[in-house]
Backbone as CSV, one residue per row, in Angstrom:
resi,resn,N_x,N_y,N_z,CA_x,CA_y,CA_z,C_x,C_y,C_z
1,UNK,0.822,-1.204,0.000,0.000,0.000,0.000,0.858,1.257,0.000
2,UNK,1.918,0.998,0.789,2.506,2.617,0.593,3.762,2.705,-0.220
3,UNK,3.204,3.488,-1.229,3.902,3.836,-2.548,4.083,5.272,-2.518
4,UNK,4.309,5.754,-1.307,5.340,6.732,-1.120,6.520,7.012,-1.202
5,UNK,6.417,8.012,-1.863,8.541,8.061,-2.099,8.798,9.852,-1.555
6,UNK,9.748,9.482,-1.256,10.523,10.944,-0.850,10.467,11.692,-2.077
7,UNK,10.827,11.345,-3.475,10.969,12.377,-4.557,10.105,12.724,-5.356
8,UNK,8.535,12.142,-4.647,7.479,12.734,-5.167,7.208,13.308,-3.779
9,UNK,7.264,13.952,-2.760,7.206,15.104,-1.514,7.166,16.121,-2.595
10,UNK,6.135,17.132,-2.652,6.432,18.554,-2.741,6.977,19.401,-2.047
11,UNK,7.792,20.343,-2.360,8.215,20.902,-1.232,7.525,21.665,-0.618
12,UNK,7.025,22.237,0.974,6.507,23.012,1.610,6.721,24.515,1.456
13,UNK,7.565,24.736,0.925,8.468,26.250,0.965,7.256,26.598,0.026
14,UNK,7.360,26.932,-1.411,6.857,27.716,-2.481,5.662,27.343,-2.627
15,UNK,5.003,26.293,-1.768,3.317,25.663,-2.237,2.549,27.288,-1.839
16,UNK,1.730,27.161,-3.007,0.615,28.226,-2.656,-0.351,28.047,-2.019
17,UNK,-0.460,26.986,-1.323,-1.704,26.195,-0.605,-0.901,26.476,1.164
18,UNK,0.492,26.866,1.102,0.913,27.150,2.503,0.361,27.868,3.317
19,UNK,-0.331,28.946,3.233,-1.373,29.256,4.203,-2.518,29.157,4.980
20,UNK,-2.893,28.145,4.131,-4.259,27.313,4.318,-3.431,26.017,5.199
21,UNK,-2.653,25.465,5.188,-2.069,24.343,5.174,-2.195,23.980,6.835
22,UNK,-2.446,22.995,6.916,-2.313,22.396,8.630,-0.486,23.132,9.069
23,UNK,0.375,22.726,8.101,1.906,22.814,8.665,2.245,24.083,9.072
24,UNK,1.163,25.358,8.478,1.322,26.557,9.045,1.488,26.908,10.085
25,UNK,0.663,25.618,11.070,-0.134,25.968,12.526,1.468,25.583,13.118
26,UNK,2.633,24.733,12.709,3.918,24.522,13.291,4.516,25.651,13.360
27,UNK,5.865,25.252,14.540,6.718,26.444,14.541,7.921,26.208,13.885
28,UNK,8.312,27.154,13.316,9.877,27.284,12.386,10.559,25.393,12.616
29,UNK,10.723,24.829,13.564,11.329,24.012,13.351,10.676,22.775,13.183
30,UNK,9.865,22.540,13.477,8.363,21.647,13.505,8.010,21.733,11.638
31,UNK,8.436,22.936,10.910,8.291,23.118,9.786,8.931,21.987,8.561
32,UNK,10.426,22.631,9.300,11.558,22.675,9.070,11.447,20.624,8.541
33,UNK,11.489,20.180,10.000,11.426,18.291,10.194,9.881,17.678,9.373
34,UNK,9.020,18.559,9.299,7.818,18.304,8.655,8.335,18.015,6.983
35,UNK,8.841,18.943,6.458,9.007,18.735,5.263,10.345,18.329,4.867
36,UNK,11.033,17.934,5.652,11.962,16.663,5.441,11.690,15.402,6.011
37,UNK,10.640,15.140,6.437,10.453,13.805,6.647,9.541,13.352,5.713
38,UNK,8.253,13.954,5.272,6.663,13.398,5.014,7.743,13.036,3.327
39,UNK,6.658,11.772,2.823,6.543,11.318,1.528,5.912,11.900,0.718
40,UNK,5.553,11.848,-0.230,4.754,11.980,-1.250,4.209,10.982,-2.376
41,UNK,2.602,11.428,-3.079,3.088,10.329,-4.039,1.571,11.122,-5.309
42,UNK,1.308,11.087,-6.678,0.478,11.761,-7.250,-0.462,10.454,-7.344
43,UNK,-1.649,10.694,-7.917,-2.807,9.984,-7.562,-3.766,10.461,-8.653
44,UNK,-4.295,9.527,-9.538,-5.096,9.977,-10.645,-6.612,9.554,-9.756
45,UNK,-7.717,10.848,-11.093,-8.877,10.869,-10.620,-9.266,9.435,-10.396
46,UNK,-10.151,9.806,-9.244,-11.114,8.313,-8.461,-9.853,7.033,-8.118
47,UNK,-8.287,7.227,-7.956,-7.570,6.291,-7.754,-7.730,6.188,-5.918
48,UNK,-7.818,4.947,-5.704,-7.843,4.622,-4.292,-6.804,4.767,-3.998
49,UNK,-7.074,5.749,-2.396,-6.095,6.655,-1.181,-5.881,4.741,-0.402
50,UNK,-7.009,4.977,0.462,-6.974,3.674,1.280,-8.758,2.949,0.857
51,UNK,-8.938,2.178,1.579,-9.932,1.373,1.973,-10.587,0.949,3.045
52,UNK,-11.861,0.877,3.016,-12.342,0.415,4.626,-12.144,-0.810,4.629
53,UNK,-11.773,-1.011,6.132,-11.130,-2.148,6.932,-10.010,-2.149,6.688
54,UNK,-8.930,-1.458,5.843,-7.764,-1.100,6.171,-6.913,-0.761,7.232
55,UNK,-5.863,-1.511,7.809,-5.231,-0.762,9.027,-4.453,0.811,8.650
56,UNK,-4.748,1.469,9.334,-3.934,2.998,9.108,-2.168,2.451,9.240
57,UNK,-1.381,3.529,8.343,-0.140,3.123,8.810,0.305,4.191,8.861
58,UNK,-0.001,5.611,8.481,0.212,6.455,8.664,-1.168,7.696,8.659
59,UNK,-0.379,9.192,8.632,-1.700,9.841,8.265,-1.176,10.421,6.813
60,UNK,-2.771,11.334,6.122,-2.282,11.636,4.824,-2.493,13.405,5.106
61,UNK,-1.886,14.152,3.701,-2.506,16.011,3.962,-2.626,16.189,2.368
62,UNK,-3.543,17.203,2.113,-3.768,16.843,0.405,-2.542,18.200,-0.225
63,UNK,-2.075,18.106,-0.960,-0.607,19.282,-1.472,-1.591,19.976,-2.396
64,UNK,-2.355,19.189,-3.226,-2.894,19.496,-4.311,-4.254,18.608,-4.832
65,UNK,-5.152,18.994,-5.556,-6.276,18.928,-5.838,-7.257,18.250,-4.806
66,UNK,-8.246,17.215,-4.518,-8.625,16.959,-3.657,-8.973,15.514,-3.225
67,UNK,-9.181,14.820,-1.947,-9.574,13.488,-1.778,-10.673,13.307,-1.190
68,UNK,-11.741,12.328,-1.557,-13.203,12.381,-0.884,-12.691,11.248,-0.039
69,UNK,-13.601,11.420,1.097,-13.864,10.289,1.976,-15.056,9.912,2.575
70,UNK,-15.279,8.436,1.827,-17.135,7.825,2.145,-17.213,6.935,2.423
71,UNK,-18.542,6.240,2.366,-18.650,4.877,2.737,-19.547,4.103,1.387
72,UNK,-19.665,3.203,1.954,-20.324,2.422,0.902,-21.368,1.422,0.879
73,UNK,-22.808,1.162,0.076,-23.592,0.146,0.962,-23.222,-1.265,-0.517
74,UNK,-24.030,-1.984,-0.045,-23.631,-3.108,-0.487,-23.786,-3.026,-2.490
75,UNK,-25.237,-1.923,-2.192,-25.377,-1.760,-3.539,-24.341,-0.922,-4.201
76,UNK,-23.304,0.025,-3.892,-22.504,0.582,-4.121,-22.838,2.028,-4.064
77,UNK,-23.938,2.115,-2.984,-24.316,3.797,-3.016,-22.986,4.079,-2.130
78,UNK,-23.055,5.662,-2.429,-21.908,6.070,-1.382,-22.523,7.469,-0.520
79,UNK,-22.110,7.514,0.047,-22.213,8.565,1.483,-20.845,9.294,1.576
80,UNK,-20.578,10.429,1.209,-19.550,11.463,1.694,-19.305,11.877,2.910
81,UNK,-18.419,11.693,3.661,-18.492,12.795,5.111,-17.288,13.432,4.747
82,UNK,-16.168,13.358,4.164,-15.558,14.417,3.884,-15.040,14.604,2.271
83,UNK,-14.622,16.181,2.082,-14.103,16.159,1.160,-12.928,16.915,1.554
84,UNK,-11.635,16.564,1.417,-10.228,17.119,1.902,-10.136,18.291,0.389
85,UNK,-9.329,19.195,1.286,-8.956,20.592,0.051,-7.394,20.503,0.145
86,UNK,-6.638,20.730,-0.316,-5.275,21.461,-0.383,-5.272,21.866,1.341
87,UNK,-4.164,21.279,2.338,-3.629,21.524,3.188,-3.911,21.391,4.523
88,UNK,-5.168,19.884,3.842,-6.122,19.391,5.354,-5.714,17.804,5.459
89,UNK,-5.482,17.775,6.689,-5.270,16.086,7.040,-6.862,15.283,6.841
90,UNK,-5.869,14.420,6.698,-7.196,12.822,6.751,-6.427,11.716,6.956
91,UNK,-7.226,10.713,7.624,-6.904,9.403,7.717,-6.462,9.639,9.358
92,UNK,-6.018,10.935,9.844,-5.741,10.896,11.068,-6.513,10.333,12.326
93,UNK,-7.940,10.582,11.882,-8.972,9.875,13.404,-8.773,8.203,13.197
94,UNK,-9.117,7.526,12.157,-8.656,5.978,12.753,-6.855,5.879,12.830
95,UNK,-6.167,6.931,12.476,-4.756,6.510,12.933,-4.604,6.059,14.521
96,UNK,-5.288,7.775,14.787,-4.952,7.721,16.636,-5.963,6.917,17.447
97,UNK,-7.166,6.688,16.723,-7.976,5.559,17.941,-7.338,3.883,17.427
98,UNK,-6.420,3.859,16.597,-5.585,2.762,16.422,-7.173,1.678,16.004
99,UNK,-7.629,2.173,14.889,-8.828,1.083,14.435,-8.841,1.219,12.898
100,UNK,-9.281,-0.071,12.332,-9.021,0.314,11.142,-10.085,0.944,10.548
101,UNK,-9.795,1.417,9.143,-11.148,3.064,8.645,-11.917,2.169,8.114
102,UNK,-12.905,3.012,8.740,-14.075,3.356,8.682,-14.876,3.099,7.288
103,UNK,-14.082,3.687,6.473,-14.359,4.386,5.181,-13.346,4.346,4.284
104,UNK,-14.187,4.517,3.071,-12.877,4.641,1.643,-12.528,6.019,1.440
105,UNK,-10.864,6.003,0.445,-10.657,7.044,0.607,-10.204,7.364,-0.869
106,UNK,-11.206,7.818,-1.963,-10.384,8.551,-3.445,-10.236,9.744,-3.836
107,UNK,-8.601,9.174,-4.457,-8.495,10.724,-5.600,-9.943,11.554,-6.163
108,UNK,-10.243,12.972,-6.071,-10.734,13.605,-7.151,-10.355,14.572,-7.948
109,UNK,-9.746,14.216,-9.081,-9.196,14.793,-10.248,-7.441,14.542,-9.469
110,UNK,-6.444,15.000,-10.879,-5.483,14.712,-9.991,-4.825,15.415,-9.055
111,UNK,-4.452,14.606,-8.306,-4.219,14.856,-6.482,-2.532,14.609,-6.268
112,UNK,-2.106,15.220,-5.593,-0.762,14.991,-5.218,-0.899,14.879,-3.061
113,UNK,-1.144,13.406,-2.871,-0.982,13.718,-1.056,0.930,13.252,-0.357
114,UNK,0.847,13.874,0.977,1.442,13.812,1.488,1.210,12.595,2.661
115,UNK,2.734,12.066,2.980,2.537,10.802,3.261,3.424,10.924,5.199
116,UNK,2.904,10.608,6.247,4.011,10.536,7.329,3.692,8.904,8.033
117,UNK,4.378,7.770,7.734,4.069,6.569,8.393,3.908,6.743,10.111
118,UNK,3.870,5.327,10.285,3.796,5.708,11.877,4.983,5.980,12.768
119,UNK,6.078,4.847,12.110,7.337,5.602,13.053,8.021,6.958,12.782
120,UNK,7.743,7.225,11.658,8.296,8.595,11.296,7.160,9.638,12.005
121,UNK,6.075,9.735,12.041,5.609,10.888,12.741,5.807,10.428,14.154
122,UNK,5.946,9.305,14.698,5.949,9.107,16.217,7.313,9.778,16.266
123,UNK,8.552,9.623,15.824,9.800,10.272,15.847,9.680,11.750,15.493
124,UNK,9.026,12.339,15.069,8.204,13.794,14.702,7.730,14.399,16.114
125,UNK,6.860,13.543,16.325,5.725,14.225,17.857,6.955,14.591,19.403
126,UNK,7.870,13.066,18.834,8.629,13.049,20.519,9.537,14.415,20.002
127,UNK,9.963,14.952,18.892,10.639,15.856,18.834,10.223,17.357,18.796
128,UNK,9.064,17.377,18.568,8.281,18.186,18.457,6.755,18.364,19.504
129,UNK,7.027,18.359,20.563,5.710,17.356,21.319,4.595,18.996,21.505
130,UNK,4.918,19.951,21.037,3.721,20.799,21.008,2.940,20.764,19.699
131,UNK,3.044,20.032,18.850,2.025,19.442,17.543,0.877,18.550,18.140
132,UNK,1.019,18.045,19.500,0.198,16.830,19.866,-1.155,17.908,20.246
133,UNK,-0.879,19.044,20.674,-1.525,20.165,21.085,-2.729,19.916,19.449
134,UNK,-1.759,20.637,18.914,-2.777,21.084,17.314,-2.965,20.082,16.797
135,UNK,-2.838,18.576,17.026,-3.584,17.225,16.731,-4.724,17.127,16.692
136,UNK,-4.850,17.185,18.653,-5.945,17.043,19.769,-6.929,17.985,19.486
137,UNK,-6.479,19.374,19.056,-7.550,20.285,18.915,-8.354,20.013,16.855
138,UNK,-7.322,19.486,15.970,-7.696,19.038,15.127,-9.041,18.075,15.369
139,UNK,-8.973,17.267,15.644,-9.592,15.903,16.084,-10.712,16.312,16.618
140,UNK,-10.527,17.039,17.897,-11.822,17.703,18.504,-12.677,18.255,17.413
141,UNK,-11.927,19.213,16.696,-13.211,20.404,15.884,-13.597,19.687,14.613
142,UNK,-13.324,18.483,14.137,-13.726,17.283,13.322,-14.623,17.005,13.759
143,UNK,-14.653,16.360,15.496,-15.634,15.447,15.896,-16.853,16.673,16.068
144,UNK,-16.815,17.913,16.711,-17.519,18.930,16.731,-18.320,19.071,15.289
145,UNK,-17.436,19.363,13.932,-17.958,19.533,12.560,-18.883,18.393,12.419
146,UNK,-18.761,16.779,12.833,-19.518,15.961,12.885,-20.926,16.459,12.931
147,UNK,-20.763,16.240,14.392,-21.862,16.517,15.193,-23.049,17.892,14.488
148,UNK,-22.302,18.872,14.012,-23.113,20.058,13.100,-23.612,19.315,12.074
149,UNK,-22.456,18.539,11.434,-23.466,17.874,10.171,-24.079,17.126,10.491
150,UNK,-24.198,16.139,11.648,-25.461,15.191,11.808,-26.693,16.279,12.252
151,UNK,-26.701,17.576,12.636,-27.908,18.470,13.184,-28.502,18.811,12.098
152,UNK,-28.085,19.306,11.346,-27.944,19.697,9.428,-28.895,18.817,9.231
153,UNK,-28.377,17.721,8.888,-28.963,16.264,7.990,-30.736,16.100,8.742
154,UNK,-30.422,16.018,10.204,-31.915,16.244,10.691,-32.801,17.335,10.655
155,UNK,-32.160,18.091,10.470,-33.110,19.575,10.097,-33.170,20.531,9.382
156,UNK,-32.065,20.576,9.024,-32.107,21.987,7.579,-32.705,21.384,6.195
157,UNK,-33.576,22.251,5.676,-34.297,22.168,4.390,-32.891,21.428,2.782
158,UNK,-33.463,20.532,2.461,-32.638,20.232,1.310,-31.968,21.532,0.211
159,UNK,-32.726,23.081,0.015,-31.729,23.779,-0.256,-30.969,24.389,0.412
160,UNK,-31.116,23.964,1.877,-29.714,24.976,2.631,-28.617,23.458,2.848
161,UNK,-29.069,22.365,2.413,-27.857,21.082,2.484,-27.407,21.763,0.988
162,UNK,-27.541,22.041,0.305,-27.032,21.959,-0.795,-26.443,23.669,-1.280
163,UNK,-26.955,24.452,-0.663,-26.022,25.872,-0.394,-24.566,25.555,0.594
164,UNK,-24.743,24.670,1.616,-23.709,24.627,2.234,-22.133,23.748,1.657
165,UNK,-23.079,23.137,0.690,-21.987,21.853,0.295,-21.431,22.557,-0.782
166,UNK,-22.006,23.532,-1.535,-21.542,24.785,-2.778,-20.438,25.386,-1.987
167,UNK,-20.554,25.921,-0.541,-19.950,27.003,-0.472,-18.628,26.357,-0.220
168,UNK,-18.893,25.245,0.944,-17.396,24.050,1.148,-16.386,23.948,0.066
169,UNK,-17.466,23.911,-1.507,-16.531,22.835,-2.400,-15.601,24.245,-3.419
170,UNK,-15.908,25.836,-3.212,-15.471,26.892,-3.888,-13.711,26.851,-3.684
171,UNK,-13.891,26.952,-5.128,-12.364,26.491,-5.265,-11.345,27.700,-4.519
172,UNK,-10.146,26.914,-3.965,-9.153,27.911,-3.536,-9.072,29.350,-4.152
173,UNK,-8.447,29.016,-5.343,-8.176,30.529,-6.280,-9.341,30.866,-6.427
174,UNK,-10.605,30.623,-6.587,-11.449,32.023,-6.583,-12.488,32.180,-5.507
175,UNK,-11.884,31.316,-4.216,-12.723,31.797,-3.350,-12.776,33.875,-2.563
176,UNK,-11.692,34.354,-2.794,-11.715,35.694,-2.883,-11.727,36.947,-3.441
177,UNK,-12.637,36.271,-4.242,-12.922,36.620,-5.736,-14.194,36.966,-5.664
178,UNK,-14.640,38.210,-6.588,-16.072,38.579,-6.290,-16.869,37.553,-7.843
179,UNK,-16.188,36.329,-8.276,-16.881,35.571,-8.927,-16.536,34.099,-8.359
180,UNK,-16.598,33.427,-7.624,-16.181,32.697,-6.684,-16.853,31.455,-7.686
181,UNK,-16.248,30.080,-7.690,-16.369,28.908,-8.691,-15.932,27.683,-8.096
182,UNK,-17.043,26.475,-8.574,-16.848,25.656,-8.380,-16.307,24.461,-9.150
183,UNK,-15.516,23.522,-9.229,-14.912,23.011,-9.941,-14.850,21.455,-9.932
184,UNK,-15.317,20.545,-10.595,-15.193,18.858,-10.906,-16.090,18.696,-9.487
185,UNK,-17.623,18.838,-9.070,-18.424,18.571,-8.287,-19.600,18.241,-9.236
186,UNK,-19.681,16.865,-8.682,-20.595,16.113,-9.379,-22.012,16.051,-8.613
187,UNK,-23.123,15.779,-9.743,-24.625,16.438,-8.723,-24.524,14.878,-8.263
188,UNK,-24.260,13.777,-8.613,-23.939,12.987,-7.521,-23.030,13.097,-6.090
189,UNK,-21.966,13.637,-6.503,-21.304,13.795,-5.201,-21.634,15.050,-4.458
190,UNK,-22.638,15.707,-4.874,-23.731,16.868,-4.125,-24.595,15.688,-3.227
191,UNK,-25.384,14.859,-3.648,-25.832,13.964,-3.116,-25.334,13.478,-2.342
192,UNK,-24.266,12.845,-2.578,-23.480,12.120,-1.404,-22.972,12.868,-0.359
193,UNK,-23.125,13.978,-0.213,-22.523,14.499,0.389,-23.395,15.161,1.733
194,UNK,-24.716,15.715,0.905,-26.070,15.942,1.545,-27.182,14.473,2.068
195,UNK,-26.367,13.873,1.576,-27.469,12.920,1.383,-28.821,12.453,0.962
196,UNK,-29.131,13.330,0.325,-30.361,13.662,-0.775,-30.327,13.200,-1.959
197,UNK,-31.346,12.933,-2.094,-31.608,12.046,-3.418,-31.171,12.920,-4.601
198,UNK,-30.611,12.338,-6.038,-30.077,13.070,-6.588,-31.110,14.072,-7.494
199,UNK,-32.824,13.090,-7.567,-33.484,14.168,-7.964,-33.725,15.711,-7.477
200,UNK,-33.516,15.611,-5.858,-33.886,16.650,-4.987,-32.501,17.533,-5.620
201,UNK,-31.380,16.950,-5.407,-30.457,18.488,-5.667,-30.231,18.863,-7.361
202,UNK,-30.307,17.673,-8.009,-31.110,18.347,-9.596,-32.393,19.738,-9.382
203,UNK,-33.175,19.122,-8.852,-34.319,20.038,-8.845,-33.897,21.454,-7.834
204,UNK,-33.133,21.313,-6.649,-32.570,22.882,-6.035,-31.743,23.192,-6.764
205,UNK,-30.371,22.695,-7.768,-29.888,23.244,-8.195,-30.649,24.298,-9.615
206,UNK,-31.089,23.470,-9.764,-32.367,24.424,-11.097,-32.539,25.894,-10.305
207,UNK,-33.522,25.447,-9.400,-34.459,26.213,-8.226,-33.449,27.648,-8.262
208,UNK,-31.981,27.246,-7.779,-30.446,28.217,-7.224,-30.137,29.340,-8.603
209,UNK,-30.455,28.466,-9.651,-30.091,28.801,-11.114,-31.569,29.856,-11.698
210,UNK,-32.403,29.528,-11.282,-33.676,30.221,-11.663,-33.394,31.557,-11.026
211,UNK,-33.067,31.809,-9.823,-33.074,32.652,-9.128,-31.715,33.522,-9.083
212,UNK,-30.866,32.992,-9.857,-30.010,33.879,-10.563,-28.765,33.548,-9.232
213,UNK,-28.576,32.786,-8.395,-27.666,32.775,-7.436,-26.704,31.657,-8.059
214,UNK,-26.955,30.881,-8.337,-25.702,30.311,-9.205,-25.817,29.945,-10.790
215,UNK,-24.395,29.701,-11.587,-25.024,29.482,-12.796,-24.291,28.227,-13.405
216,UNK,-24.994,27.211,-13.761,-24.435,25.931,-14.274,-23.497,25.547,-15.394
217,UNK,-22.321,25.628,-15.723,-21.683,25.627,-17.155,-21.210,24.211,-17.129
218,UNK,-20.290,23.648,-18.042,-19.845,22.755,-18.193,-18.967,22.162,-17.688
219,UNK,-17.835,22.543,-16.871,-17.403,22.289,-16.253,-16.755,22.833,-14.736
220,UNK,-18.079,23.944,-14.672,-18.177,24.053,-13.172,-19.452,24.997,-12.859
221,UNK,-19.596,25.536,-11.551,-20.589,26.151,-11.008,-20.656,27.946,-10.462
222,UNK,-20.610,28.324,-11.321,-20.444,30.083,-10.712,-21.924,30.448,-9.767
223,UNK,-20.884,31.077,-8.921,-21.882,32.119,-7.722,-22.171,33.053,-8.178
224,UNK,-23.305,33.646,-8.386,-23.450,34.581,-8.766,-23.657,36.036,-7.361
225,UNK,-24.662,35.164,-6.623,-24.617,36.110,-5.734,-24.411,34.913,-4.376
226,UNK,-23.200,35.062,-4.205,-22.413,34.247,-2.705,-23.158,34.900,-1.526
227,UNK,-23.918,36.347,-1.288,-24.293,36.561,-0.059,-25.611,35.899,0.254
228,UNK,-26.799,35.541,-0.629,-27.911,34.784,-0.683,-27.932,33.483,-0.711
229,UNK,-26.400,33.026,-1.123,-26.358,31.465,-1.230,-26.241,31.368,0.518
230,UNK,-25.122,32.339,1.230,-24.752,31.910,2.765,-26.111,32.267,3.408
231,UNK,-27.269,32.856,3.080,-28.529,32.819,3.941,-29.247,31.906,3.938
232,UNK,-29.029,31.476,2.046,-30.116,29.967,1.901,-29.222,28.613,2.614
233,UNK,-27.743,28.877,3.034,-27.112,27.645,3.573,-27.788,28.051,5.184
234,UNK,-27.854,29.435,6.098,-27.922,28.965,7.127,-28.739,30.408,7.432
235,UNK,-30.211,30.376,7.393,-31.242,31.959,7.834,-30.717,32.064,8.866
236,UNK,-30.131,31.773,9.487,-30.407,32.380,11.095,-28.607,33.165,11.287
237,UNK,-27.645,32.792,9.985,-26.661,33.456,10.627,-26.460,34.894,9.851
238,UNK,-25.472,35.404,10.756,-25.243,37.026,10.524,-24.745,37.459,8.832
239,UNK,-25.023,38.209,8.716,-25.204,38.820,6.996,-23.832,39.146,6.686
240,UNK,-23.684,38.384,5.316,-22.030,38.474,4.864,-21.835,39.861,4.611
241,UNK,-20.855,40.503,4.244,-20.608,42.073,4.222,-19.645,41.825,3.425
């Protein structure tokens, strides 16, 4: 399984995804051992990360494009609970409860992840032991994000599941952009993600498009107006500015 190599590692220095990046949250030298230790390796669309019932052997962080992580029923429906962006860990919660995942884990579109096995980050932590800090608090605000999306799933209207999963999936480069875009999101993996049937987010995405808040092209999704999409994801919070 691990077909990590050191000379596919990107380097940390010049990535434009470094600010966003978990390794930010390190200090100068925590940096420093971070990106001389972790692997690397590139990963074509829908290529399998890991597998459920897999033992973890390390954790992963995405460098570049993105990795979903779901489950699966027998018929081969799938269920999303995450989708990793440029500079977010995964695979880390069954690393540290030492169980094997949960869930599958694929490339979407191509992906370049970062690789730290287990003795190499255990030789990481003892050298670095204030990362265990920004682990623990990782882990926590996961299990917290959980918990919001299981409240979601029981109660918010199918177009505010599907405003919220728009705003998640807005690509890096034009999320600060007053034309903000979405990119290789499939109205299936809208589904999977909301868990709604795929007629329902066919039919809100129309609904989003009628109303002039987003607009459907061929190979992606423009906002048109991002401040009405964040009211239809959540009425009750404070008004974007």
């Amino acid at each position: 399984m691990n077909r990590f190599t050191k000379d596919q590692a990107p380097d940390c220095g010049p990535c434009r995804f470094k600010s966003v990046c978990f390794y930010s949250k390190f200090d100068a030298q925590a940096q420093k051992a971070w990106n001389q230790l972790k692997t690397g390796r590139k990963f074509a669309d829908d290529e399998a990360i890991y597998s459920e019932g897999q033992s973890p052997l390390g954790i992963y962080l995405v460098c570049k494009g993105r990795a979903k992580v779901f489950s699966a029923d027998a018929k081969g429906q799938q269920m999303i609970t995450w989708i990793r962006h440029p500079g977010e860990l995964f695979g880390h919660i069954a690393f540290f409860s030492e169980q094997d995942y949960f869930g599958n884990s694929r490339a979407m579109g191509d992906t370049i992840i970062s690789f730290m096995d287990k003795r190499t980050l255990e030789q990481f932590l003892e050298q670095h032991p204030r990362t265990y800090k920004l682990l623990l608090h990782k882990v926590a605000s996961e299990l917290r994000a959980l918990q919001l999306k299981l409240k979601d799933t029981a109660y918010k209207p199918a177009r505010s599941k599907v405003a919220k999963a728009l705003i998640t999936a807005i690509s890096f480069k034009s999320k600060d952009t007053d034309k903000p875009a979405i990119f290789g999101l499939k109205r299936t993996e809208i589904a999977e993600i909301t868990g709604l049937a795929l007629e329902t987010v066919v039919r809100t995405l129309a609904e989003l498009e009628k109303r002039n808040v987003i607009k459907r092209e061929i190979k992606s999704i423009k906002i048109l107006d991002y401040k009405t999409l964040v009211r239809i994801a959540d009425p009750h919070a404070k008004s974007v500015e």
